[in-house]
C-alpha positions in Angstrom: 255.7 -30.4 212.3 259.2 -29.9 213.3 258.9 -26.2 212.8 256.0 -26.0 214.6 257.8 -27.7 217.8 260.7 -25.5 217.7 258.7 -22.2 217.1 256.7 -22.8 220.2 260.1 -24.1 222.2 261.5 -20.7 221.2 258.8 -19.2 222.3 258.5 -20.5 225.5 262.0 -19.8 226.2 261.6 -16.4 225.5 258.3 -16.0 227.5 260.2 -17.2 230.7 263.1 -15.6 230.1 262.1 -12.0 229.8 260.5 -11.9 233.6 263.3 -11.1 235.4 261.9 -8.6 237.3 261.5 -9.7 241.4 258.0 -9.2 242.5 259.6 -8.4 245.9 261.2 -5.8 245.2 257.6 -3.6 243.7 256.2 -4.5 246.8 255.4 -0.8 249.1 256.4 -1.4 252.8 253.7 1.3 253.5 250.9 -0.6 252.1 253.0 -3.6 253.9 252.0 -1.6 257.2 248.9 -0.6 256.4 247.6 -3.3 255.4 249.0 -5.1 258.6 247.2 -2.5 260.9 244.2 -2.7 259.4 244.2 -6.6 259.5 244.9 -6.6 262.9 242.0 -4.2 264.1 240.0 -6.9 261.7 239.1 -8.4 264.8 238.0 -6.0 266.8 234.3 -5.9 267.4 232.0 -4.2 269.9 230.4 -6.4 272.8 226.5 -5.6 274.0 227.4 -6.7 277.9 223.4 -5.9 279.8 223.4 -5.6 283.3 220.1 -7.6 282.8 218.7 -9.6 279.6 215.3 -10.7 281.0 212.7 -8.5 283.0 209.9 -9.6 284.7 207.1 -6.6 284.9 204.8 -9.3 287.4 201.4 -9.2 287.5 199.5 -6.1 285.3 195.6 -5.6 284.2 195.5 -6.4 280.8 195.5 -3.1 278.1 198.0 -1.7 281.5 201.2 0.1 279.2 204.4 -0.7 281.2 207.8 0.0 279.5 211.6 -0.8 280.9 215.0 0.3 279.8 217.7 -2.5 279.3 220.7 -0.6 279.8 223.8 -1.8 278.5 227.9 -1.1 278.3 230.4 -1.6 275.1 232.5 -3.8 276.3 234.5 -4.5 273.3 237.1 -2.5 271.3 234.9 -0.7 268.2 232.4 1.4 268.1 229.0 0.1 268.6 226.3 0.5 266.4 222.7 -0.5 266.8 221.0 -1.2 263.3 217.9 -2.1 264.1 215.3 -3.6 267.5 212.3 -6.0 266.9 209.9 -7.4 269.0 208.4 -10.7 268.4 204.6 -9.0 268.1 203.5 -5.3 267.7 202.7 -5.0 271.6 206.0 -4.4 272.1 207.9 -1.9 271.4 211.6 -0.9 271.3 213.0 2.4 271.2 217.6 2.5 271.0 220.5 4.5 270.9 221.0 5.8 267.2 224.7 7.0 267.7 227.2 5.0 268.0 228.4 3.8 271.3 232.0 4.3 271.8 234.2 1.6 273.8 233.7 1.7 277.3 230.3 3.9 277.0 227.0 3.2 278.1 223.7 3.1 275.9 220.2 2.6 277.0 217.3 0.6 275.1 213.8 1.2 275.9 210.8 -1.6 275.6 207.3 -0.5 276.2 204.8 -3.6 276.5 200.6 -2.7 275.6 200.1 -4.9 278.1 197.9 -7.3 275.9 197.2 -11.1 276.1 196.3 -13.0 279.1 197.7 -14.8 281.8 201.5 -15.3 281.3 202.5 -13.7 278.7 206.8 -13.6 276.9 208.2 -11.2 274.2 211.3 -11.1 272.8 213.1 -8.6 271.3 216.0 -9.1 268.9 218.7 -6.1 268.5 220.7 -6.2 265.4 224.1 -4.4 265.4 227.7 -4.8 264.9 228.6 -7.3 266.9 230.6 -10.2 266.2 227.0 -12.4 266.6 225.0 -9.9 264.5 221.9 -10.7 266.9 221.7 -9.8 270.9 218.3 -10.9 272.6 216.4 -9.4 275.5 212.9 -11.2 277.2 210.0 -9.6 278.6 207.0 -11.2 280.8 204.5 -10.3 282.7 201.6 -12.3 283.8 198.3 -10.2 282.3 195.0 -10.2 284.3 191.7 -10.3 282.3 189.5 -7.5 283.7 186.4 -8.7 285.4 183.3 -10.6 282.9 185.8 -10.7 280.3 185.1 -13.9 277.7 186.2 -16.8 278.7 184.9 -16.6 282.2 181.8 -18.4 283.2 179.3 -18.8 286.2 177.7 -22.2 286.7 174.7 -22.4 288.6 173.0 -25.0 290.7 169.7 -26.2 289.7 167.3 -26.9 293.1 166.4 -30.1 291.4 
């Protein structure tokens, strides 16, 4: 038992003994540097800023196609890039910018509406890209007219009774 004690003892004084080499001094200021720029550009992100985020296309005829472009700017300090656009139901749908808008630079995003439903109608679509908030949202409306006889409408009439 009192081998045992002192083999391991020996051992363990050997073990911390034989690191003397500094970690400090295998460190690379390059990769310091690097790794420090790219850190600090860790929190950069682009920014979607619209000059609108809601449109209103009024009053339409129902199966009446109206479209409108949402056009924003890159406000932030990366390159932005667009991923993907979807609307909240097929009626509506959004065409983007597939290259990447630099800083500063303007991009455009198109929504054409079918012009389905009835009387006030709202779609969303959401805009997934590399933003810091992963999602952007835009609104559409329009209030849709039902063309003349459609269901839903009825006549009552007056018995002479």
């Amino acid at each position: 038992m009192k081998k045992s004690i002192l083999i391991l003892a020996v051992l363990s004084a050997f073990i911390f003994t034989s690191c003397k080499d500094n970690a400090a001094d295998k460190v690379n200021e390059e990769n310091v540097a690097a790794a420090a720029d790219r850190d600090a550009k860790a929190g950069d992100y682009p920014v979607m800023t619209f000059a609108e985020t809601e449109f209103d296309f009024g009053t339409i005829d129902q199966g009446t196609a109206v479209e409108h472009i949402f056009k924003f700017t890159n406000t932030g300090n990366a390159p932005l890039v667009i991923v993907d656009a979807k609307s909240s139901c097929g009626c509506t749908v959004p065409e983007y910018t597939k290259a990447p808008v630099a800083p500063g630079e303007e991009g455009e995003l198109l929504v054409k509406f079918n012009g389905s439903g009835k009387n006030q109608v709202s779609k969303t679509v959401t805009i997934t890209a590399n933003t810091e908030a992963g999602k952007e949202t835009l609104k559409i409306k329009a209030f849709v007219n039902a063309p003349e006889g459609a269901a839903g409408t009825s006549t009552i009439q007056a018995s002479g009774n």
